[in-house]
C-alpha positions in Angstrom: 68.5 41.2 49.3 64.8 41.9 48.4 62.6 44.5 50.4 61.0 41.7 52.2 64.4 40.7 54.3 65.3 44.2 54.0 62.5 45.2 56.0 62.5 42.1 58.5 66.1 42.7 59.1 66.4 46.4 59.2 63.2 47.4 60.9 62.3 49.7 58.5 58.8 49.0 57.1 58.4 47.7 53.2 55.8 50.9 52.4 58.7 53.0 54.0 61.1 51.6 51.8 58.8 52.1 49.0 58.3 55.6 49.8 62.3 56.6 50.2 62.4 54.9 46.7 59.9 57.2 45.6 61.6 60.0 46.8 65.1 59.0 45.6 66.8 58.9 49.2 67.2 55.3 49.0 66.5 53.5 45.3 67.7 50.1 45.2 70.1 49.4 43.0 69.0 46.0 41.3 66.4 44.4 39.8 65.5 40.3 40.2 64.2 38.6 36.8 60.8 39.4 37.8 61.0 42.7 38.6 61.4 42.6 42.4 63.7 45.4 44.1 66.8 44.2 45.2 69.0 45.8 47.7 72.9 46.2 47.9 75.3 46.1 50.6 75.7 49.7 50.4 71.9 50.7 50.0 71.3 48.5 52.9 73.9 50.9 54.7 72.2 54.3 53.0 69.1 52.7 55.0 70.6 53.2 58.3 72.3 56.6 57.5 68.3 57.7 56.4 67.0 56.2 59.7 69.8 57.7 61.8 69.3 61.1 60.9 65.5 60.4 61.1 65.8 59.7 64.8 68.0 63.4 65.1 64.5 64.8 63.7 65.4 65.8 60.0 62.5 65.8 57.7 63.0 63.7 54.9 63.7 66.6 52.8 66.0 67.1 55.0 67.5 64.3 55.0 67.5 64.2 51.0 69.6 67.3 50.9 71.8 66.5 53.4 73.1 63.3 51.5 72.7 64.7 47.9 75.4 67.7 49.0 79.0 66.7 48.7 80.1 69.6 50.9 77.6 68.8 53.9 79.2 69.6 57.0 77.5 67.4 59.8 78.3 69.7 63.0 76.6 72.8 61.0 73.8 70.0 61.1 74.2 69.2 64.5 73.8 72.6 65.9 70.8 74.2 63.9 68.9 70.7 65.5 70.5 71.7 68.9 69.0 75.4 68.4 65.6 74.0 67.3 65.4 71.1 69.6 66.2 74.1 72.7 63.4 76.1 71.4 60.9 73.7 71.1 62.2 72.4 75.3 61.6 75.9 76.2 58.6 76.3 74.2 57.2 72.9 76.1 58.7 74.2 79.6 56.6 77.1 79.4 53.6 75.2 78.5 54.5 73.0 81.4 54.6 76.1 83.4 51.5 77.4 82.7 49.7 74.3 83.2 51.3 73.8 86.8 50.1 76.9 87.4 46.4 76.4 86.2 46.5 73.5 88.7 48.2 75.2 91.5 45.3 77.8 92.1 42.9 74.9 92.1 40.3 77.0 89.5 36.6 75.9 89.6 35.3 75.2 86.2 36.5 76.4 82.6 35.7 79.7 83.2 38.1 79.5 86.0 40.7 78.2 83.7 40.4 80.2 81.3 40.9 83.2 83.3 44.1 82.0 85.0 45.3 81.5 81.4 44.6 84.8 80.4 46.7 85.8 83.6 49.3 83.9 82.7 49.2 85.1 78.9 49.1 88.6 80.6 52.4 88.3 82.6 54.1 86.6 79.6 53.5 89.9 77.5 56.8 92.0 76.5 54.6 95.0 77.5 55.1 96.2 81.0 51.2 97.8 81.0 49.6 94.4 79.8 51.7 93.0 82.5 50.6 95.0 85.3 46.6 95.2 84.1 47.2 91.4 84.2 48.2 91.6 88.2 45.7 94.4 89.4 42.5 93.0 87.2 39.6 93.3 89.3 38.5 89.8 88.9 38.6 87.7 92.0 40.4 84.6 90.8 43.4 83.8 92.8 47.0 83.9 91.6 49.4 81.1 92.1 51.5 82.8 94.8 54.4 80.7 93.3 53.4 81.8 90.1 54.0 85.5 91.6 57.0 85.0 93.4 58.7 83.4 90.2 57.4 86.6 88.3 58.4 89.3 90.9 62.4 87.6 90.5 62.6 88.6 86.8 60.6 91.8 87.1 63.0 94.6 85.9 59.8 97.5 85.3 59.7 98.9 89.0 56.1 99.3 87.9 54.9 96.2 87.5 57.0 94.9 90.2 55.3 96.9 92.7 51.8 95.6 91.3 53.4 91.8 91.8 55.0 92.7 95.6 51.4 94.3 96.3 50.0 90.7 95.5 52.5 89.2 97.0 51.7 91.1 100.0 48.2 90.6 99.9 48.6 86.5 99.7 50.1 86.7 103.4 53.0 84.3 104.3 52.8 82.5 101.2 55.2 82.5 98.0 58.1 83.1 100.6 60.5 80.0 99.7 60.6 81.0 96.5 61.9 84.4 97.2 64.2 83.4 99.9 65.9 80.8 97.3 66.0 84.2 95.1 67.7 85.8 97.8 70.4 83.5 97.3 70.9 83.7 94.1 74.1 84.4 92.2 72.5 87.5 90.4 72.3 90.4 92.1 69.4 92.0 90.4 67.8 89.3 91.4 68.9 89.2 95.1 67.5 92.8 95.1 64.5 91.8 94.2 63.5 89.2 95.9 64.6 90.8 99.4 62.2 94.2 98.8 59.6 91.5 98.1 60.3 89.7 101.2 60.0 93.4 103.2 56.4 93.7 102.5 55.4 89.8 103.5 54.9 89.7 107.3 56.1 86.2 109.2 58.8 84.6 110.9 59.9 83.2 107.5 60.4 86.1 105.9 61.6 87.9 108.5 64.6 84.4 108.7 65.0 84.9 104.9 65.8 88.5 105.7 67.9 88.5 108.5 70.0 86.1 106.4 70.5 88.5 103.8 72.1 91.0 106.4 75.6 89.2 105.2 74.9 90.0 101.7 78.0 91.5 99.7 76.0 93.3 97.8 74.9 97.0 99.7 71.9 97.5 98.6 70.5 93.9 99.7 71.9 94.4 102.9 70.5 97.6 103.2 66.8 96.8 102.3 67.2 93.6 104.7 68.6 96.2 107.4 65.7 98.5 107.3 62.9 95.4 107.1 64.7 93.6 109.8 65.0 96.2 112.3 61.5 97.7 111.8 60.5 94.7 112.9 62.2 95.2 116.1 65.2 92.6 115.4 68.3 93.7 117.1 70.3 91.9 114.3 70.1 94.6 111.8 72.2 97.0 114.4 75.7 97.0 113.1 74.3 97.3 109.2 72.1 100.2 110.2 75.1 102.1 112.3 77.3 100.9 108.8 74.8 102.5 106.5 74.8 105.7 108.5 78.9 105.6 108.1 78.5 105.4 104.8 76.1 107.4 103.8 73.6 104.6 102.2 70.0 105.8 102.9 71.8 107.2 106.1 68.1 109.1 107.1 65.9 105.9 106.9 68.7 104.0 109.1 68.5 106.6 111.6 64.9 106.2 111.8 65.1 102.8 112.2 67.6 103.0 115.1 65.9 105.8 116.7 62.9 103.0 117.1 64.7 100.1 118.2 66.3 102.3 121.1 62.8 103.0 122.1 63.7 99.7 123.9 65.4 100.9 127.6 67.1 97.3 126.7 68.4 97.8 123.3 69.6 101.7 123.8 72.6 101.5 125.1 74.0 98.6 122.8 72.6 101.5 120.0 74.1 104.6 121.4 77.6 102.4 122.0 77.7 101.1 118.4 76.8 105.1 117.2 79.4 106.6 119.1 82.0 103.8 118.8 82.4 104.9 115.1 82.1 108.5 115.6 85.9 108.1 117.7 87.6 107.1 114.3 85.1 108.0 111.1 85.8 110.6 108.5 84.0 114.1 108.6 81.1 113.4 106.5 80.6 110.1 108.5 80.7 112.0 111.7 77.8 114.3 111.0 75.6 111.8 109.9 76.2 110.2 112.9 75.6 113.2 114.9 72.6 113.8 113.0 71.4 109.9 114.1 72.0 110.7 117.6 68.9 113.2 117.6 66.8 110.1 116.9 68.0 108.9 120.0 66.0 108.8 123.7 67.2 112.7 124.8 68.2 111.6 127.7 71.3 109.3 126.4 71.8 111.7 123.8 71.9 114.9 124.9 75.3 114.3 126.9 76.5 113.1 123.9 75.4 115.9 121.9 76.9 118.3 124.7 80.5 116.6 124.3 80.1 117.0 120.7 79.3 120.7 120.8 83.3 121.0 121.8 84.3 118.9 118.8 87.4 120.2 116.7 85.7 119.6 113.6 83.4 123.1 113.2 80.3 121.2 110.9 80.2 118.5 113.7 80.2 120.9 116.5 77.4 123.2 115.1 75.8 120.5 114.6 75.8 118.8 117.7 75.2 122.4 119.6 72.2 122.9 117.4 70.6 119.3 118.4 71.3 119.7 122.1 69.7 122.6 121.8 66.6 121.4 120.5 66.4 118.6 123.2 66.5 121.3 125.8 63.5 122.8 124.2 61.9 119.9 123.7 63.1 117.5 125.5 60.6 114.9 125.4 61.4 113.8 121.5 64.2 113.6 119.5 65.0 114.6 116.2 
């Protein structure tokens, strides 16, 4: 078959053919009278092995060792051009990333863009300083808050975390799907994070996202939800405050907390019930943090408490308690 038909029927242009002849992947292996090239069955088929491989993205180098080697090993082939085919995806994934994010904050002019990009170059860097210089730069160009909320999730330097929560912060409401879907995540690091970002954002929505991540099985979410929740005055966070007292889990901060909410005339005897409910059937160590909680209480639910308490069989617990009452008979308009 000459290179004419060749090409008609194979696709494959006649310079192309020329040129794997020139480079001795495909040479044809007759010769007409006149001099014409003239193609066998089998270099037709040597054709489409060139063109297949061609369309996996070998080189023709490539290509030219691949079929010159009697002990090439296709699936070694296969999965260096799976490796190098996932690098260049992620390498275009972040480029689509950053130019999302370029349109997200909207910039006016080049100089605009430029200086997003130099953000975005900034939080890329494998140095945590570059990173955070990159968040607290004194320029006023806005930051995609999506852009932030993404970064904040896969944040491990508390450092520059706490730059990217201050920004957060500072964007108001905004960014806050993103870090309740964190909040959900199957990795707890990032469950962690994403709920102490969602603590500093004011807002019904992330105060939803939060109460939500009061049935986390992971103690230190709930615990940062607890404490965000019930400062702002949401009776949910109750029975994970009264728990992180019993256990011990920043035990002071949950008191706090509690001693606020029972502020309310409404919400203080649900508190003191809860408080004194566990101290019937905790362990020792439990039962003095819980007497020590009680003194964050209104004095005047607490102090009979603290009274009963001063009777207690367990010595540290009565001590205690006697040492609190006290200090609500002398001063009996505060608590602890």
């Amino acid at each position: 078959m000459l290179i004419g038909e060749v090409a008609r029927r194979s696709g494959v242009s006649s310079r192309m053919l020329r040129h794997y002849d020139s480079l001795g992947l495909v040479r044809p292996t007759g010769r007409t009278v006149g001099g014409y090239r003239e193609y066998s069955d089998e270099d037709i088929r040597r054709i489409f092995h060139v063109e297949s491989l061609r369309s996996l993205g070998l080189s023709l180098r490539q290509i030219g060792r691949a079929m010159a080697d009697p002990a090439f090993e296709p699936s070694d082939l296969v999965g260096d051009l799976i490796r190098r085919t996932e690098e260049r995806l992620n390498r275009e994934q972040e480029l689509l990333d950053r130019l999302r994010a370029v349109d997200a904050s909207a910039p006016f002019g080049w100089e605009g863009v430029l200086r997003i990009v130099e953000l975005l170059r900034g939080l890329n860097s494998p140095h945590a300083a570059r990173r955070q210089q990159a968040i607290l730069s004194p320029e006023d160009v806005p930051m995609p808050t999506e852009l932030l909320a993404g970064a904040v999730l896969a944040e491990a330097d508390p450092n520059v975390a706490g730059a990217l929560r201050w920004a957060l912060a500072r964007a108001g409401g905004e960014g806050v799907a993103s870090l309740a879907s964190g909040a959900r995540s199957e990795d707890v690091d990032v469950r962690r994070r994403a709920v102490h970002a969602l603590a500093g954002i004011p807002g019904d929505e992330a105060t939803s996202a939060l109460t939500e991540a009061l049935g986390d099985p992971d103690s230190a979410v709930r615990a940062r939800a607890a404490l965000a929740v019930g400062s702002r005055g949401r009776t949910e966070a109750v029975p994970t405050l009264v728990r992180m007292v019993v256990e011990g889990t920043t035990d002071v901060e949950a008191a706090e907390v509690l001693g606020t909410l029972a502020r309310d005339a409404g919400r203080a005897d649900r508190i003191m019930g809860e408080l004194t409910g566990e101290l019937a059937t905790a362990e020792p160590a439990a039962r003095i943090r819980l007497t020590q909680a009680l003194a964050e209480m209104p004095p005047d639910l607490a102090k009979g408490v603290l009274l009963d308490l001063a009777e207690d069989d367990e010595r540290a617990v009565a001590l205690l308690a006697s040492a609190l009452a006290g200090a609500l008979v002398t001063h009996p308009d505060g608590g602890g």
